[in-house]
C-alpha positions in Angstrom: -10.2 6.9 -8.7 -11.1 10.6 -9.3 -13.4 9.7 -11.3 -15.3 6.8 -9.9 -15.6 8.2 -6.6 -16.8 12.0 -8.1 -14.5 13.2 -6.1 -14.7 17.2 -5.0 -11.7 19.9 -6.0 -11.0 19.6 -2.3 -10.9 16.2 -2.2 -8.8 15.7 -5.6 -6.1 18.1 -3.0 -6.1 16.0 -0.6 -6.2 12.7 -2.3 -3.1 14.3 -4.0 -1.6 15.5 -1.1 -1.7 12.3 1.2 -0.5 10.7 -2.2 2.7 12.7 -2.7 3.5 13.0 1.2 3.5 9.0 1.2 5.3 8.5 -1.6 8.4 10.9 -0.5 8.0 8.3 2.9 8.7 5.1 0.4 11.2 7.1 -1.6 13.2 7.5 2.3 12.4 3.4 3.2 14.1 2.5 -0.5 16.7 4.6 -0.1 17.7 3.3 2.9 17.4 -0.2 2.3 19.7 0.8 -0.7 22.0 1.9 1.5 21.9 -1.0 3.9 22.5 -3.9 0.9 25.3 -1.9 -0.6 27.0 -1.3 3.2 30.0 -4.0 3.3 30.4 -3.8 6.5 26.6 -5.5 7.3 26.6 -8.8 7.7 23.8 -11.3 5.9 22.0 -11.6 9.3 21.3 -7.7 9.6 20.8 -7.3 6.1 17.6 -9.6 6.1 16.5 -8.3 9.2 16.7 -4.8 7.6 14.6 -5.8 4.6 12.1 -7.8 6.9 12.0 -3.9 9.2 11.7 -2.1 6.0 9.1 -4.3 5.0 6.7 -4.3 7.4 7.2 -0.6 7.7 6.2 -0.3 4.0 2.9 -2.6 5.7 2.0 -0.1 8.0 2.8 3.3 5.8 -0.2 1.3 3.0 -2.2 1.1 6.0 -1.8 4.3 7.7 -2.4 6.1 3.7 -5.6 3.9 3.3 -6.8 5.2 6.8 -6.2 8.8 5.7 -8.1 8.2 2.5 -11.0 6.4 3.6 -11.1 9.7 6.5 -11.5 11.7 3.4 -14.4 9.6 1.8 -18.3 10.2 2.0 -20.2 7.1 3.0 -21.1 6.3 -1.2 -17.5 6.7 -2.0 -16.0 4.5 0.7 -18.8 2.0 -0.6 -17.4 2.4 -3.9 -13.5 2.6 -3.3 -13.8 -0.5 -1.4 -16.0 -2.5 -3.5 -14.1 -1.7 -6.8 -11.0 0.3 -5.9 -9.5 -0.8 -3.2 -11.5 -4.5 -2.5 -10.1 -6.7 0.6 -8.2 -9.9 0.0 -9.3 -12.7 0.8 -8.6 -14.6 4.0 -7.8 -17.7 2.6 -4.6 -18.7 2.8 -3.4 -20.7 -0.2 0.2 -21.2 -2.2 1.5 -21.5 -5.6 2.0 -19.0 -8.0 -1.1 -18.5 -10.0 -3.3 -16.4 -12.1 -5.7 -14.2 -9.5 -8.4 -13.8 -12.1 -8.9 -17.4 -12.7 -8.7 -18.3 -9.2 -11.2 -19.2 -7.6 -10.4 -18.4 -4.2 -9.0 -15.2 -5.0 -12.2 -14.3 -6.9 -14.7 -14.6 -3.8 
């Protein structure tokens, strides 16, 4: 990523930053959901709504550390982190496990 983008020292700080700051964050969401499958005293129901909460929290923590890296990002890198770093999915909806590369939905 460093590299494609040419990133600046001060950006490489950041970058590393906003990495590390995250990843303490998923560190405290796994831990807890540790917690909650080894907790006897939780029954099935609240276990799978925990996952399902610590899920979509996981969601929005990817989302809200994409944010603070495109906010970081020059117009040419944000071209270039997502066309080749960071490209979207596509909006198709399809099922079946599969091979992504050979795909051809997931390839447009």
């Amino acid at each position: 990523m460093k590299r494609l983008l040419s990133l600046s020292e001060v950006q490489e700080q950041q970058v590393d930053s906003i990495f590390t700051a995250f990843s303490e964050e998923f560190n405290v969401l796994d831990e807890e959901l540790r917690l909650a499958q080894r907790d006897t005293a939780m029954s099935e129901e609240d276990l799978v709504l925990r996952m399902n909460v610590s899920s979509q929290e996981k969601k929005d923590l990817k989302a809200l550390r994409e944010l603070e890296l495109k906010n970081l990002l020059g117009p040419e890198q944000l071209l270039i982190y997502e066309e080749q770093i960071q490209p979207q999915k596509p909006q198709v909806l399809h099922f079946g496990i599969h091979n992504r590369a050979d795909c051809n939905v997931c390839k447009e």
